[in-house]
C-alpha positions in Angstrom: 136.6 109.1 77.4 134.2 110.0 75.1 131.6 112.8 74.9 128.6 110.1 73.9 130.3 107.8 76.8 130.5 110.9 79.2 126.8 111.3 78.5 125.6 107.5 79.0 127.3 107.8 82.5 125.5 111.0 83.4 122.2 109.5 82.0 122.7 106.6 83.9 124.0 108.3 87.1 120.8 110.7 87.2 118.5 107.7 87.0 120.4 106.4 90.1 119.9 110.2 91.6 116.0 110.0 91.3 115.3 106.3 91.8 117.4 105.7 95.1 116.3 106.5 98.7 119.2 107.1 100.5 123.0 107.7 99.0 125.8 108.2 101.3 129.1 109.7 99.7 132.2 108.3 100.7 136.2 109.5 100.3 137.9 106.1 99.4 141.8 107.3 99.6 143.4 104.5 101.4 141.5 101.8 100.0 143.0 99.2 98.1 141.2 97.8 95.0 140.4 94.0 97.0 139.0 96.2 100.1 137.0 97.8 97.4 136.2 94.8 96.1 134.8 93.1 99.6 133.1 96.2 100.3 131.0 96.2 97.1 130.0 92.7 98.2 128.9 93.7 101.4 126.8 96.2 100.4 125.5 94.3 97.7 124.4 91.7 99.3 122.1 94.5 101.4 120.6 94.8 98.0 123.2 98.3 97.9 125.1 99.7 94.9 128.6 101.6 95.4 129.4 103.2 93.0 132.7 105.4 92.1 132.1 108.1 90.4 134.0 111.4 88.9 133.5 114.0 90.1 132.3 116.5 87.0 129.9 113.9 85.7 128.3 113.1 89.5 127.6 117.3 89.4 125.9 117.3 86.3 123.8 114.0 87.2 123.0 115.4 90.6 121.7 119.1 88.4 119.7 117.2 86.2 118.1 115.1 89.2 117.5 118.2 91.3 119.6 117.6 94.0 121.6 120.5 93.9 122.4 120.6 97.7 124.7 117.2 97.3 127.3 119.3 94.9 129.2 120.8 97.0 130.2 117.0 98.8 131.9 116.3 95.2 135.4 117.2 95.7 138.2 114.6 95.5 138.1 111.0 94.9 134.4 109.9 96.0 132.1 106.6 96.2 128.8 106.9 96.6 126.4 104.0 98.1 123.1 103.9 96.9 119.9 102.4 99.1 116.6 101.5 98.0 115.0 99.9 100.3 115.6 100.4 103.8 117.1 103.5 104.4 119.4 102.6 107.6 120.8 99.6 105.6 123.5 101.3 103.5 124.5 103.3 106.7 124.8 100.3 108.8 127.0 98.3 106.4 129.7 101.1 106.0 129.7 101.8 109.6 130.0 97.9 110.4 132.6 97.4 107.4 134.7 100.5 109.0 134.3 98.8 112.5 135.6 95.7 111.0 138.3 96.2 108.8 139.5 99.3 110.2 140.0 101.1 107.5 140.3 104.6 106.6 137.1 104.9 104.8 135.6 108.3 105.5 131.8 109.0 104.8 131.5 112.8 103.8 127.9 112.8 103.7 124.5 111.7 102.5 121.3 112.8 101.1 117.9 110.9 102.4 115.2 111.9 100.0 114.9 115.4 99.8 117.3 116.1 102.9 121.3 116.6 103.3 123.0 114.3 106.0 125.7 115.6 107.6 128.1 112.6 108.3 127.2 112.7 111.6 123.6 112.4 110.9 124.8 109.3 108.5 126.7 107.5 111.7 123.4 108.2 113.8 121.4 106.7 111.3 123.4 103.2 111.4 122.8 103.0 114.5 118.4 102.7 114.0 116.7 100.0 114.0 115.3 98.6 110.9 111.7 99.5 109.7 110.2 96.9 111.3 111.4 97.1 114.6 110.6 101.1 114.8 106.4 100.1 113.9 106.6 97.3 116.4 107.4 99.6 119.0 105.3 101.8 118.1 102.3 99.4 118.1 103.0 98.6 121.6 103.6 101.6 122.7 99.8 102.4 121.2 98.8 99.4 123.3 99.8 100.1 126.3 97.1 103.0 127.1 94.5 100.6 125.4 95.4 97.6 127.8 95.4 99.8 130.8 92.2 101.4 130.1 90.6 97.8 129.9 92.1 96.9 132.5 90.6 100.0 134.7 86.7 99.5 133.2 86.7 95.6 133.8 88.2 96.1 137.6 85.0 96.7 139.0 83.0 94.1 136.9 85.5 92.0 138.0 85.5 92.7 141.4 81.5 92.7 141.3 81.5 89.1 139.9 83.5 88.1 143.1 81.2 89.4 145.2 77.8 87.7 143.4 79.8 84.7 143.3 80.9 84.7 147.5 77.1 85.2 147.7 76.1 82.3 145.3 78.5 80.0 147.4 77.0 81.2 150.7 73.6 80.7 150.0 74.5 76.9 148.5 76.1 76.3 152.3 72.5 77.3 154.2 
């Protein structure tokens, strides 16, 4: 390969680095080229790159992007799936494609913005829910205290309404 090629990759590759929210690193020994293949589609229908990538020219991408703490995960044959949007997605599609398939497919790692993910930490994360489903809880968890409260202060009014009205309907039967 080519230094000026060598160079376009690493440019390329660094722009990947800064622009993506999530990358988890993979070891693909085992795989064949059409498991690959299915695999790419997968994740790229989740709107997820996967890239394969050597090894000398991910460190020197990674260095320019400033995320030294990922090169120590390149060693041996590695893929790398980059998210940009929802940050469980990538996680969830390798873990459901290993599931599947049962392959050998192992994930060494991840990064998540400025953090390292263990591949532990990458397996937990496939299992959260999406974005959307983590705020609705949240917003009815915030609602609960607010529907109680109401429910507390209009009690008595409530209760006091009863009364007037019991009085209102015994008066009417004098």
């Amino acid at each position: 390969m080519s230094r000026e090629k060598k160079a376009q990759i690493t440019d390329r590759l660094q722009e990947v680095f800064s622009e993506c929210s999530v990358g988890i690193l993979t070891d693909y020994r085992g795989l064949s080229t059409p498991e690959i293949t299915t695999l790419r589609r997968r994740l790229g229908e989740s709107g997820v790159k996967y890239k394969v990538v050597k090894n000398t020219l991910a460190r020197f991408a990674a260095e320019r992007a400033g995320r030294y703490d990922i090169i120590s995960f390149f060693d041996g044959p590695i893929a790398i799936a980059f998210g940009y949007g929802n940050i469980t997605e990538p996680a969830r599609v390798l873990a459901d494609y290993i599931r599947t398939s049962k392959v050998s497919l192992g994930i060494k790692g991840g990064f998540l913005s400025d953090r390292v993910l263990t591949s532990e930490e990458v397996m937990a994360l496939s299992t959260l829910p999406p974005r959307e489903i983590l705020l609705a809880k949240v917003i009815g968890g915030m609602q609960i205290p607010t529907a109680a409260l109401l429910a507390c202060l209009v009690t008595p009014i409530r209760g006091f309404v009863g009364v007037l009205q019991a009085r209102i309907q015994q008066l009417e039967g004098e």
